[in-house]
Phi, psi and omega in degrees: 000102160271200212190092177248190156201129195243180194242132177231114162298151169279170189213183178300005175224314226241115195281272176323131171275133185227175177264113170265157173228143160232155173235145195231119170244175185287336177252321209233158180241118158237148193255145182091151166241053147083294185272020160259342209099142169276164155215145158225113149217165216246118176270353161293265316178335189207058198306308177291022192015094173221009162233117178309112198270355209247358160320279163238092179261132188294240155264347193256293159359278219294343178278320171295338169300285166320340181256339172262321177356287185295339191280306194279337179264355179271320198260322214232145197270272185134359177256144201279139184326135143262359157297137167317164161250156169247092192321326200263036183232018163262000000 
């Protein structure tokens, strides 16, 4: 199981610079604390992530969602620098 966190300056789509985390398993990758929005995807079935399960997620989506949650807010803070940043040195 890995665990990132990356830092996305703000930009011409983005008013804010925010921190995304992700969590990683053998099967699932999910994106987000929650006050971003969720992502899930299943890498058996969806390797190129191009289908989102937490979009409408069924009951085995929403227990796997409850099961990486905790893990990922236990690993990755999720708060954004508060020192300036230089974008053009990410």
């Amino acid at each position: 199981m890995g665990v990132a966190q990356v830092l996305r300056p703000a930009d011409d789509r983005l008013p804010e610079q925010v921190i995304g985390c992700s969590i990683r398993t053998d099967r699932y990758t999910e994106w987000g604390l929650g006050k971003d929005g969720v992502e899930l995807y299943d890498h058996h079935a969806d390797p190129n992530e191009f289908n989102n399960l937490a979009l409408q997620p069924d009951r085995k989506v929403a227990e796997v969602i409850k099961k990486l949650q905790p893990l990922l807010r236990s690993r990755a803070s999720g708060n954004t620098p508060a020192v300036p940043v230089n974008p053009k040195r990410l």
